[in-house]
Residue frames relative to the residue before (quaternion, step in Angstrom):
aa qw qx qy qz dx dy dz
X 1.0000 0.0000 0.0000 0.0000 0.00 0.00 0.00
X 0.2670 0.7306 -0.6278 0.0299 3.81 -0.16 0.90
X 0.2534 0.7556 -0.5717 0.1949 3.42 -0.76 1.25
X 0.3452 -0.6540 0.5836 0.3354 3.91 -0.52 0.02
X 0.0439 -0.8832 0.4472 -0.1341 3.34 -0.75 1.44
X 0.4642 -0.6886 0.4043 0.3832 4.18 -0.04 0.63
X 0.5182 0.7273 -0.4227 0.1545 3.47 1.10 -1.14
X 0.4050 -0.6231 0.5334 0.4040 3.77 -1.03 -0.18
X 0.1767 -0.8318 0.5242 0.0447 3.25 -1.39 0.38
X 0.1415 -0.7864 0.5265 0.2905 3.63 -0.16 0.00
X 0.0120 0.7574 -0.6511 -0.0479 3.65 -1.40 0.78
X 0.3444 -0.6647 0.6579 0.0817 3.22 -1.58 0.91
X 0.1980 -0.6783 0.7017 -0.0920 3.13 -1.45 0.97
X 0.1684 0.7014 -0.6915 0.0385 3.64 -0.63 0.95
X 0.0889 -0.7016 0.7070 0.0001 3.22 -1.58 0.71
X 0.5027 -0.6070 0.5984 0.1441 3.55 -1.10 1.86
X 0.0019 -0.8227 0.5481 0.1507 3.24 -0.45 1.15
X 0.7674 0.2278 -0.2915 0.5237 3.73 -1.38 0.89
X 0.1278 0.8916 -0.4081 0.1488 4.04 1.11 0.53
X 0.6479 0.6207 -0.1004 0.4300 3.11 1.25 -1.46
X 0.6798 0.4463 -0.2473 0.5268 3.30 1.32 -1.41
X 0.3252 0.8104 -0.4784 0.0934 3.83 1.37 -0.50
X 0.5062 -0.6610 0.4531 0.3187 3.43 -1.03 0.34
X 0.6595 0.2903 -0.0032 0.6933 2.99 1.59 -1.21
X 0.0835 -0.7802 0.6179 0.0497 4.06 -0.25 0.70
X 0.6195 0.4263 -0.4430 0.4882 3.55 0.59 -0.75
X 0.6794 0.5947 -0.3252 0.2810 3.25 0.09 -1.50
X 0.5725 0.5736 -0.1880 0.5549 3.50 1.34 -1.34
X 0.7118 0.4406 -0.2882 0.4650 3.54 0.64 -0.66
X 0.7102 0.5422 -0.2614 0.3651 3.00 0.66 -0.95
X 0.7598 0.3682 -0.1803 0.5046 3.35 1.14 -0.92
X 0.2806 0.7721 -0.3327 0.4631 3.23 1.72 0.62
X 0.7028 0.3591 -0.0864 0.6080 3.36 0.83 -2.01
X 0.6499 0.4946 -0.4260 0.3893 3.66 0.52 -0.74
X 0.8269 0.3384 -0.2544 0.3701 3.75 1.11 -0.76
X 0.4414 0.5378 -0.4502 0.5597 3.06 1.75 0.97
X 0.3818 0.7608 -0.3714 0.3709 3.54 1.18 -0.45
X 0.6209 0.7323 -0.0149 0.2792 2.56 0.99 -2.34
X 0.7358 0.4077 0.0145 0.5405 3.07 -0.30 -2.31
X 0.7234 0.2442 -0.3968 0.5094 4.05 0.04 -0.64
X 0.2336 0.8253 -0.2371 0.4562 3.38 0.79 0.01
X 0.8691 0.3104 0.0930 0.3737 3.18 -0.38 -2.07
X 0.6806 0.1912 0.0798 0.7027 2.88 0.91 -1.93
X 0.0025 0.7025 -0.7011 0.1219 3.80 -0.11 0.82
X 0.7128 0.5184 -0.2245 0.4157 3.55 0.39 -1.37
X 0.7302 0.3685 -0.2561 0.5152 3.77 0.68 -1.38
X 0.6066 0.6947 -0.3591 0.1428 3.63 0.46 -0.28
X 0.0249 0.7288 -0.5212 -0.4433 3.93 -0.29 -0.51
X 0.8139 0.2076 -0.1046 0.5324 3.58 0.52 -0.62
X 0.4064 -0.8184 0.3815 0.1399 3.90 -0.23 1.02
X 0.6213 -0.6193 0.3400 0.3388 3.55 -0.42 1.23
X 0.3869 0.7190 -0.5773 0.0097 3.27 -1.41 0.37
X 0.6848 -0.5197 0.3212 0.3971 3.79 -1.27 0.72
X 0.1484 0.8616 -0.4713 -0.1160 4.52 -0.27 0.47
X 0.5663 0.5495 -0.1976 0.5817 3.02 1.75 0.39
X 0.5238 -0.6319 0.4308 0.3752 3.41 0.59 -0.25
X 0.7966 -0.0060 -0.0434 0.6029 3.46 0.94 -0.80
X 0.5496 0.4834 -0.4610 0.5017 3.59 1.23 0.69
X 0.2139 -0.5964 0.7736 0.0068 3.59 -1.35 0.21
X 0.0358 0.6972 -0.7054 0.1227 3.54 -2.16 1.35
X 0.0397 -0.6886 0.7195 -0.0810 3.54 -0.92 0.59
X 0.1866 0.7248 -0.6631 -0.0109 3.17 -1.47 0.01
X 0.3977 -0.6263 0.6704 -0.0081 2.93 -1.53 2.05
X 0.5690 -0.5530 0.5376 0.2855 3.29 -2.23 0.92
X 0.7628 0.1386 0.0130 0.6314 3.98 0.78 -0.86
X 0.5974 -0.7109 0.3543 0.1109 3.24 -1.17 0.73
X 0.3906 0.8504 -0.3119 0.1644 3.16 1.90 -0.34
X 0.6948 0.5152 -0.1229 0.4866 3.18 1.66 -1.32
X 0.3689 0.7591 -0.4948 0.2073 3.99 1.03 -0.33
X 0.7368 0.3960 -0.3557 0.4169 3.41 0.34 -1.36
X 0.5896 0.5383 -0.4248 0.4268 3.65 0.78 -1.11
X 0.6391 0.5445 -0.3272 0.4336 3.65 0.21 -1.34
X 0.7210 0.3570 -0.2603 0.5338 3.84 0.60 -1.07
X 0.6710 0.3381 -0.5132 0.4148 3.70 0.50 -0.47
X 0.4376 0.6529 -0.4824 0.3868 4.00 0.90 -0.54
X 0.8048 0.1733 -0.0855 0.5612 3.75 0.20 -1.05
X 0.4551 0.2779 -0.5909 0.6054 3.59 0.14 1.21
X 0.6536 0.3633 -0.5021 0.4345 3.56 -0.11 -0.07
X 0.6476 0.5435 -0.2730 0.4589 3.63 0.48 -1.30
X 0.7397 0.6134 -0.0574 0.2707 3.69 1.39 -0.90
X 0.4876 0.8304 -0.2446 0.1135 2.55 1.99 -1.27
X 0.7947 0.2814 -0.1619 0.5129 3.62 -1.11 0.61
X 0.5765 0.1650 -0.3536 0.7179 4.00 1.19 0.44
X 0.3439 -0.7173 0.6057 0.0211 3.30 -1.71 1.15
X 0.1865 -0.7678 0.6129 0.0071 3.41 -1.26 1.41
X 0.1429 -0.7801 0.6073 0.0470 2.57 -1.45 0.52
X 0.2067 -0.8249 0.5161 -0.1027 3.64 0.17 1.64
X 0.2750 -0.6511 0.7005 -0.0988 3.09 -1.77 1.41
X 0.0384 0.7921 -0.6091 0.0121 3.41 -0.75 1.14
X 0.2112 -0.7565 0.6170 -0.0489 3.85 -0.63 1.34
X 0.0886 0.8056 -0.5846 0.0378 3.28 -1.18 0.69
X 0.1169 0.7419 -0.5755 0.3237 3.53 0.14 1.68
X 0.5261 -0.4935 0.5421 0.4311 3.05 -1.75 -0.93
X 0.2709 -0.6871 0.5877 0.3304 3.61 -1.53 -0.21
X 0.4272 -0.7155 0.5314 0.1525 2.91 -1.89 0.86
X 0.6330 0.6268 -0.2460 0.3821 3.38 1.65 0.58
X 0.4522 -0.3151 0.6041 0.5756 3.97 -0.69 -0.58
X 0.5377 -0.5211 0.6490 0.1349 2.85 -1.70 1.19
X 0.1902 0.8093 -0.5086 -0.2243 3.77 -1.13 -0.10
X 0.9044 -0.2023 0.1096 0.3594 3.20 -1.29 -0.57
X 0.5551 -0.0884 0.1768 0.8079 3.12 2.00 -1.56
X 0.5277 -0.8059 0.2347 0.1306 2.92 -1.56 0.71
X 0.2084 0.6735 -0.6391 0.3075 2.90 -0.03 1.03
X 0.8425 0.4412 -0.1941 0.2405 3.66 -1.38 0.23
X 0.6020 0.4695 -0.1755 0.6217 2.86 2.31 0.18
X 0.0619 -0.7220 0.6890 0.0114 3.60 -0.81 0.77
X 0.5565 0.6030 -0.5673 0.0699 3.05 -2.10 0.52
X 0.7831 -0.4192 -0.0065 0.4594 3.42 -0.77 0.50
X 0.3955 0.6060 -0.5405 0.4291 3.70 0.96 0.09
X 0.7804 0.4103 -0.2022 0.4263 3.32 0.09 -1.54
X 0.5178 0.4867 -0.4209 0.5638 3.65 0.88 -0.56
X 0.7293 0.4200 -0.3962 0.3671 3.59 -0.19 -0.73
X 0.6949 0.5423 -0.2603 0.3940 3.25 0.78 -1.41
X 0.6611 0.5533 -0.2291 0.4521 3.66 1.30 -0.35
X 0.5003 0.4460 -0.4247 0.6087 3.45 1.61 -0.86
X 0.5330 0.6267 -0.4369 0.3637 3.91 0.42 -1.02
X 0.7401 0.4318 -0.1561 0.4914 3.36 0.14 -1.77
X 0.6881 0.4782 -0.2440 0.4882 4.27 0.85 -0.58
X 0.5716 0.5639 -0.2375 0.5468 3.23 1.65 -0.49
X 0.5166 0.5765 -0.2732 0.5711 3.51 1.03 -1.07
X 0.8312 0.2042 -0.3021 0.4197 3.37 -0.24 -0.93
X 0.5331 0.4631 -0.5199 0.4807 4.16 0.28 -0.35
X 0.8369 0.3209 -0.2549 0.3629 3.76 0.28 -0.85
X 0.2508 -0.7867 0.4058 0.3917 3.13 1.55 -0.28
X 0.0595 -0.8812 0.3664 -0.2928 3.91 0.39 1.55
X 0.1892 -0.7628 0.5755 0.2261 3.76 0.18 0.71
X 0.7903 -0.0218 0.0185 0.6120 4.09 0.22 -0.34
X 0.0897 -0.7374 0.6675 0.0507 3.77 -1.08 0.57
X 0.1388 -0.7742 0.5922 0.1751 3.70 -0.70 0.37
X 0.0064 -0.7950 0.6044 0.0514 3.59 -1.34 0.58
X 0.7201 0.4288 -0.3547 0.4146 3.56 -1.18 0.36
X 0.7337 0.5008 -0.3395 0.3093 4.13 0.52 -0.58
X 0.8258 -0.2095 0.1182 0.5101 3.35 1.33 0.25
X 0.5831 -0.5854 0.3389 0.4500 3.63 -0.63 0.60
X 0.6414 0.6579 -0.0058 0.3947 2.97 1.34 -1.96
X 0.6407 0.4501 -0.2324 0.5770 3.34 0.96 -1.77
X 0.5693 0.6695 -0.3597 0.3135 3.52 0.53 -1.06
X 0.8168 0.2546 -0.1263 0.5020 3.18 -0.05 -1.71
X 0.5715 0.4690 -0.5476 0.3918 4.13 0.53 0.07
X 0.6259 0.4593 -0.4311 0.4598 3.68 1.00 -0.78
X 0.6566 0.5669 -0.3436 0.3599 3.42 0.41 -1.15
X 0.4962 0.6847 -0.2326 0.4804 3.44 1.30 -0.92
X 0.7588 0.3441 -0.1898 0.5194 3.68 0.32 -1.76
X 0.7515 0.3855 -0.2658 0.4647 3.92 0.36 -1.32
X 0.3017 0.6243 -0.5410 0.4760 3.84 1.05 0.77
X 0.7837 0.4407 -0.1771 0.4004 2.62 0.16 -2.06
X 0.8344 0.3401 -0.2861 0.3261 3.70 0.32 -1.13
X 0.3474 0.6959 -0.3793 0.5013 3.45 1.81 0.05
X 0.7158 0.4173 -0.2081 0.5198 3.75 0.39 -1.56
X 0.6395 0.5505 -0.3244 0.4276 4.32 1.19 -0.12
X 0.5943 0.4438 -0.2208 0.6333 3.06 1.17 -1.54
X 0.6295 0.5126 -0.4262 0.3991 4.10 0.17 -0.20
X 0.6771 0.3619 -0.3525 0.5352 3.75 1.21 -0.46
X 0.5105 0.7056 -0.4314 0.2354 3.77 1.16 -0.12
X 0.3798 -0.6368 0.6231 0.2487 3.60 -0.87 0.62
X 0.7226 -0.5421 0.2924 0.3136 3.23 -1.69 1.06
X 0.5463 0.5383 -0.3437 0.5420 3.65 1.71 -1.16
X 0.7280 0.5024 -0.3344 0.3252 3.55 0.15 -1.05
X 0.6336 0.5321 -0.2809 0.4864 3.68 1.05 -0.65
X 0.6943 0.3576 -0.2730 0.5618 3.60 0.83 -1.18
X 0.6221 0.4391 -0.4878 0.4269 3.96 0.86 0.10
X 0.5870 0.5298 -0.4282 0.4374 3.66 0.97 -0.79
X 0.8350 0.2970 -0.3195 0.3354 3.43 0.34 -0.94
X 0.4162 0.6434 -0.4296 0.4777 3.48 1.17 0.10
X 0.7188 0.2519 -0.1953 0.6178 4.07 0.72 -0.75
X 0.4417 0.5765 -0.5086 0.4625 3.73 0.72 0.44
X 0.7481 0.4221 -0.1898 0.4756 3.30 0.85 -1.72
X 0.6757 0.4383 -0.1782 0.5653 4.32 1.23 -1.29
X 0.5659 -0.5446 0.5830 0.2080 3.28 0.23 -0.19
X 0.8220 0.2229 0.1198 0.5102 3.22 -0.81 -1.99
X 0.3038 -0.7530 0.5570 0.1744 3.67 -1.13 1.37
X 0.2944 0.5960 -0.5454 0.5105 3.83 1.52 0.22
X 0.7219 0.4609 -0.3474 0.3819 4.00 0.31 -0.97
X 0.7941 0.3647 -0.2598 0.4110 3.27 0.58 -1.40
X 0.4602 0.6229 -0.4845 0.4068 3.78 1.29 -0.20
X 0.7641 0.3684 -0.2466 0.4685 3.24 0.30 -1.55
X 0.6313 0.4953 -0.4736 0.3630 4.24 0.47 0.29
X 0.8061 0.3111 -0.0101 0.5033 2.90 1.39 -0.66
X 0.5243 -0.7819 0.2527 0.2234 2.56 1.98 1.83
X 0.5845 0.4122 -0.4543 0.5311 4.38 0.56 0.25
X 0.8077 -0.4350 0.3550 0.1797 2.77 -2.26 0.69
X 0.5148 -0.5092 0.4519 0.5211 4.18 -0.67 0.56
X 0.8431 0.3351 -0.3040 0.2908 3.21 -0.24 -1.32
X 0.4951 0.6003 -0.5318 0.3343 3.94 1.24 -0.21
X 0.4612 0.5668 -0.3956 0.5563 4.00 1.86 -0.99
X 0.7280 0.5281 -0.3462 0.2669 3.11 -0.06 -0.76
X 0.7479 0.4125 -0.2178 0.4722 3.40 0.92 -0.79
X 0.5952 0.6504 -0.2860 0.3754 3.18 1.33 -0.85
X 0.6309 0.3242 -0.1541 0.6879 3.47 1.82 -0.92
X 0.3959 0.4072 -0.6273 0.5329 3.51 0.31 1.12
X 0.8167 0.4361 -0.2052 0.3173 3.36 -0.14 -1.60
X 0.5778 0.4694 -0.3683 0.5570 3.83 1.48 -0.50
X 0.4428 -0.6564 0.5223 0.3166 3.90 1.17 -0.60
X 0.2700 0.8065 -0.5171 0.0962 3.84 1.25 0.37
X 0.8021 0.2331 -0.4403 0.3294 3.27 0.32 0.31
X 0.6354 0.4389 -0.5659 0.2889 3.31 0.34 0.29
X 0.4442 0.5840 -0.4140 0.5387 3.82 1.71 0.34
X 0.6874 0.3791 -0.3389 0.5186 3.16 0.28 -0.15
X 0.5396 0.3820 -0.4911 0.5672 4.36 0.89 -0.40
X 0.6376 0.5756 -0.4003 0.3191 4.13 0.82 -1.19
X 0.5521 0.7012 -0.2381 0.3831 3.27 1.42 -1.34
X 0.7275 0.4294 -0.2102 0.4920 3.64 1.06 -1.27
X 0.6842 0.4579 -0.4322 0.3680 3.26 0.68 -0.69
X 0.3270 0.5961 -0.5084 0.5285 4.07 1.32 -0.63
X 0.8287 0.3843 -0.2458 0.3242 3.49 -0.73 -1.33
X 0.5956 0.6039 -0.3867 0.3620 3.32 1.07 -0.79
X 0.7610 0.4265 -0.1009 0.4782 3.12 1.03 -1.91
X 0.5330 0.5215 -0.4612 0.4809 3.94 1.09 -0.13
X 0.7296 0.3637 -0.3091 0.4898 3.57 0.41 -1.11
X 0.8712 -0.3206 0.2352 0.2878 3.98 0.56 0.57
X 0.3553 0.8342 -0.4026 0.1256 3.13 1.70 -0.75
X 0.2676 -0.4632 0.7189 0.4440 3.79 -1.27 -0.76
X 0.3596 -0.5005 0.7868 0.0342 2.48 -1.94 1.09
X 0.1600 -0.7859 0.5801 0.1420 3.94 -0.74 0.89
């Protein structure tokens, strides 16, 4: 599809934060492309333009409707674990030809998704949202503080268990992949707080896909 189009779009911006100082840069890189690999991959279907690294330590994609963001972001935090992102989400129109992946297109999605991602860092911010509403704005921005400032006290085990019972469901599953006892899951998703991230999680999704905001 290459045409210039009015439609809205949503784009994501992540940015490895402190990359450069890595101990290991390749290694970081590498599992970078592998967790873009991934995600286009996964979400092939939800996508318009397929993720990929255009910075060196930044990464963009960009979806027609927002329904899929949180999923898409919890995909690459898993793939991620133990290097921190920071992610911009924009929601506008483009002033370009659509393409294959994203790169090579500009317009107010991506602008937004960049103030988002520039915002993040002054405030230090795990995900910032921009463009759905003054209102809509600052409740999301509000919740993905909060669950940003949790996931920051998470240990490397605790993160790769949350996102392991994010994806299974059932902590009988993630015990037995990960060869330890139920109740060691069990604590591990007490101490990360997985369920009240996961009630925080819905309300994002609620208010991306359009929700009211009372």
């Amino acid at each position: 599809m290459e045409k210039t189009t009015d439609q809205t779009f949503v784009a994501v911006i992540g940015d490895l934060c402190g990359s450069r100082q890595a101990a290991d840069r390749q290694r970081t890189q590498v599992r970078l492309e592998q967790a873009m690999a991934r995600v286009n991959e996964v979400f092939a279907g939800d996508l318009t333009a397929g993720f990929l690294v255009t910075l060196g330590d930044e990464f963009q994609g960009l979806l027609p409707i927002p329904d899929k963001v949180m999923d898409i972001i919890a995909e690459l935090e898993s793939a991620l674990t133990g290097i921190p992102v920071r992610y911009g989400i924009g929601i506008g129109t483009l002033m370009t030809p659509i393409k294959r992946t994203a790169v090579g297109m500009d317009g107010p999605c991506f602008h937004l998704a960049r103030d988002a991602v520039e915002r993040g860092k002054r405030e230090n911010r795990w995900i910032t949202v921009a463009g759905f509403g003054e209102v809509r704005d600052k409740a999301m921005n509000g919740v993905l503080n909060l669950m940003g400032a949790v996931r920051g006290q998470w240990t490397e085990i605790q993160a790769e268990t949350f996102h392991a019972a994010r994806t299974a469901g059932k902590q009988k599953q993630v015990a037995e992949a990960r060869n330890v006892a139920e109740s060691t899951v069990s604590r591990s998703l007490k101490s990360a707080h997985h369920d009240p991230m996961i009630e925080a999680e819905a309300i994002v999704v609620h208010l991306l896909e359009g929700g009211v905001v009372e």
